[in-house]
C-alpha positions as CSV (number, residue, x, y, z in Angstrom):
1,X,226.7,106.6,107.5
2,X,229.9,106.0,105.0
3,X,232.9,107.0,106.3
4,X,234.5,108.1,102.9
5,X,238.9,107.1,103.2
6,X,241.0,109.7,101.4
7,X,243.2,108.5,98.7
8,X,246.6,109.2,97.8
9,X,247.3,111.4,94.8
10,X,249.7,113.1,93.4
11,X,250.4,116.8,93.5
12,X,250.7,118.6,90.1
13,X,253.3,121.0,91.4
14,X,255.5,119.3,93.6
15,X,254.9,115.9,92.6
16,X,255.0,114.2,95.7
17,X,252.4,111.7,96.4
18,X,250.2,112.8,99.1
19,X,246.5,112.4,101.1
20,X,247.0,115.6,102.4
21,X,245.0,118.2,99.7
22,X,242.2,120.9,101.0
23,X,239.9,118.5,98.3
24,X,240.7,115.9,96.2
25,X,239.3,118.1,93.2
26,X,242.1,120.1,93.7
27,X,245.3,119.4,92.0
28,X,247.7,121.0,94.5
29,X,248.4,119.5,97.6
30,X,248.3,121.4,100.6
31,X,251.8,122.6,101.0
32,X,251.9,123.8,97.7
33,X,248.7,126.4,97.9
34,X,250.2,127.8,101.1
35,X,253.5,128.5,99.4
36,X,251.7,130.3,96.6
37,X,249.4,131.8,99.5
38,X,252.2,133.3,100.6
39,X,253.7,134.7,98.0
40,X,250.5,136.0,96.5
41,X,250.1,137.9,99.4
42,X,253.6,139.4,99.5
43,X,253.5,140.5,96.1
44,X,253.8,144.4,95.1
45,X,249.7,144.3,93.7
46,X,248.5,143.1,96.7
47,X,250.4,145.1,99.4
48,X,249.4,148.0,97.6
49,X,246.1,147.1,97.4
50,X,245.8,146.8,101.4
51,X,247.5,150.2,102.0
52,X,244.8,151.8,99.1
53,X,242.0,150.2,101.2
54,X,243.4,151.2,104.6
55,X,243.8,154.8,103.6
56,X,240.0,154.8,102.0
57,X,238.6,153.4,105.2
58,X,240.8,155.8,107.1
59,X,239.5,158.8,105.0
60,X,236.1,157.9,105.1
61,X,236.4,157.7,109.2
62,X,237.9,161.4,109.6
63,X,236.3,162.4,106.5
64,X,238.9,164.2,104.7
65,X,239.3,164.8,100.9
66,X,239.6,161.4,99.2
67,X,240.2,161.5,95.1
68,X,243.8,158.8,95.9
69,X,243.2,155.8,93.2
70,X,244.5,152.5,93.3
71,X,246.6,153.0,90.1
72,X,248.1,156.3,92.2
73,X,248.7,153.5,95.0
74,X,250.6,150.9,92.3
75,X,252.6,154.1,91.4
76,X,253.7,155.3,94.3
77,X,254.5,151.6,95.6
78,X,256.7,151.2,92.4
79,X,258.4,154.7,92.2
80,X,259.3,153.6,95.6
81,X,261.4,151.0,94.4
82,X,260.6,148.9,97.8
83,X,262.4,152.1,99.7
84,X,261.7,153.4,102.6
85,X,261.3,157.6,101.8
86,X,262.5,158.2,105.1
87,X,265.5,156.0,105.9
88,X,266.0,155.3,102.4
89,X,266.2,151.0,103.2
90,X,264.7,148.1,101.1
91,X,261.8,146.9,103.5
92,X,259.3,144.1,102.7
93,X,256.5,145.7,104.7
94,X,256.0,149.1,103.0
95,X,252.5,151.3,103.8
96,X,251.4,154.7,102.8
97,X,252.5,157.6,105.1
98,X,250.3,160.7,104.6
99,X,252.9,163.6,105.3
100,X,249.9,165.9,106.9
101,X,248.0,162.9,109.0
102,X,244.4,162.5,108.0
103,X,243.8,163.1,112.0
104,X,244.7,166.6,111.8
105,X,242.8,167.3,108.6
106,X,245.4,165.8,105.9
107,X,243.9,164.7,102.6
108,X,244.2,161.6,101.0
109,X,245.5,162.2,97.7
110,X,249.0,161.4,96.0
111,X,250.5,164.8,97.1
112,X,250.2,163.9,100.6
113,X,251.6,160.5,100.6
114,X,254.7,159.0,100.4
115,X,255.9,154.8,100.8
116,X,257.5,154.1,104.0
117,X,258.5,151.4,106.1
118,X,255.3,150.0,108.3
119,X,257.6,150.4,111.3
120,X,258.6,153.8,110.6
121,X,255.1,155.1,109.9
122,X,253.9,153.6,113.2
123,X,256.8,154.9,115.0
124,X,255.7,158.8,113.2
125,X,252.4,157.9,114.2
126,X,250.1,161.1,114.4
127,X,253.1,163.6,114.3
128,X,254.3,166.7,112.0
129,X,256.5,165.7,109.0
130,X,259.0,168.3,110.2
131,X,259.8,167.4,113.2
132,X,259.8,163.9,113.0
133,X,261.9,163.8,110.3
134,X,263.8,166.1,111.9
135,X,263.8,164.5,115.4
136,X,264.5,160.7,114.0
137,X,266.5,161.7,111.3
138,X,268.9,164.1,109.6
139,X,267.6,167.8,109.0
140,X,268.9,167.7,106.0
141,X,266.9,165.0,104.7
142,X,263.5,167.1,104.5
143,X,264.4,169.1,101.3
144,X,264.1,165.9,98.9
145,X,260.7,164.5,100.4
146,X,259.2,168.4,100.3
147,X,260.7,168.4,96.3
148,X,259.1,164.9,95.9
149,X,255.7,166.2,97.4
150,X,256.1,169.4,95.7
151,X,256.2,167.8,92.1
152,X,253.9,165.6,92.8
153,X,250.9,167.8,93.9
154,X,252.3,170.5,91.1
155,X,252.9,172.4,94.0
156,X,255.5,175.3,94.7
157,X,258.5,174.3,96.8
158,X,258.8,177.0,99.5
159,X,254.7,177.2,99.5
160,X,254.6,173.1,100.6
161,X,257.2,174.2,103.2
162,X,255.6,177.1,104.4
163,X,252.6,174.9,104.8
164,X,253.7,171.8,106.5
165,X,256.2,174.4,108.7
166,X,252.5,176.1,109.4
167,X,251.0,172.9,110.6
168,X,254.1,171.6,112.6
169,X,253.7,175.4,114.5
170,X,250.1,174.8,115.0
171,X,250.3,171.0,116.4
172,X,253.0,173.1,118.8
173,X,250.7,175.0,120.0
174,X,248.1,172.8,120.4
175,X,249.8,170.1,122.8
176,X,251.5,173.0,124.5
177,X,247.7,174.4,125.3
178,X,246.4,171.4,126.1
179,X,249.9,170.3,128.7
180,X,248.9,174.1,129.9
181,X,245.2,173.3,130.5
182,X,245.9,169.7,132.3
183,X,248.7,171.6,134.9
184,X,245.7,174.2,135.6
185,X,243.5,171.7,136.2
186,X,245.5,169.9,138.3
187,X,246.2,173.1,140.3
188,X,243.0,173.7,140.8
């Protein structure tokens, strides 16, 4: 058995002289592919294409209406300008927010979605539109995102308001039934 000794060589890119490459076919060194790892990764294209995958998987799972493309996705990521719809900041780690969850029967097309911050969607989680926006943020900021949806889905203005007002009333309703059904329970 050979043992085989790696040689130095010298990376294309950076042109430091190096043993350190993933093979010695390659012309990078080691460093260097991680870099553009990283940045590949980060780039507009391929954060996109996570969120349009996530949001397939995720419709597939609750089995909602699914007819969102990936060229909708690259659309909506660069409309958004790398803002947050909600709080209106730059942020690195944007992700597709479906205004009317897909938990709670929400489809998954472009007039259900805006880009937010990761954070922020996590922090909205399963919630109504309304009242988180309403709870985290300024009331007054719900009129542009219902426009924005509105246009988007061809949609009437007061009709998407009506609707998502609807849904917030019904989501009401249903915690307050089931915080109702856990106190009789626990009566009993």
């Amino acid at each position: 058995m050979t043992m085989t000794k790696k040689t130095m060589k010298v990376c294309t890119k950076c042109g430091t002289k190096t043993k350190h490459f993933y093979s010695m076919k390659r012309t990078h060194c080691i460093e260097c592919e991680r870099k553009d790892a990283r940045y590949r990764m980060a780039s507009l294209e391929n954060r996109a294409r996570g969120a349009f995958r996530h949001a397939n998987r995720k419709a597939e799972q609750f089995g909602v209406t699914n007819d969102l493309t990936y060229d909708d996705v690259m659309y909506l990521f660069k409309l958004a300008g790398g803002r947050c719809a909600y709080t209106g900041r730059f942020s690195n780690d944007l992700s597709l927010e479906h205004v009317i969850p897909m938990s709670a029967g929400g489809a998954n097309t472009i007039s259900n979605i805006i880009v937010v911050d990761i954070s922020v969607n996590r922090m909205k989680n399963d919630r109504s539109f309304l009242e988180f926006i309403e709870t985290k943020y300024n009331p007054y900021d719900v009129a542009p995102l219902v426009k924005l949806l509105a246009a988007r889905g061809n949609r009437d203005y007061a009709g998407l308001y009506d609707e998502l007002y609807e849904f917030q009333r019904e989501e009401c309703n249903a915690w307050y039934r089931r915080l109702m059904d856990k106190q009789k329970q626990a009566a009993v």
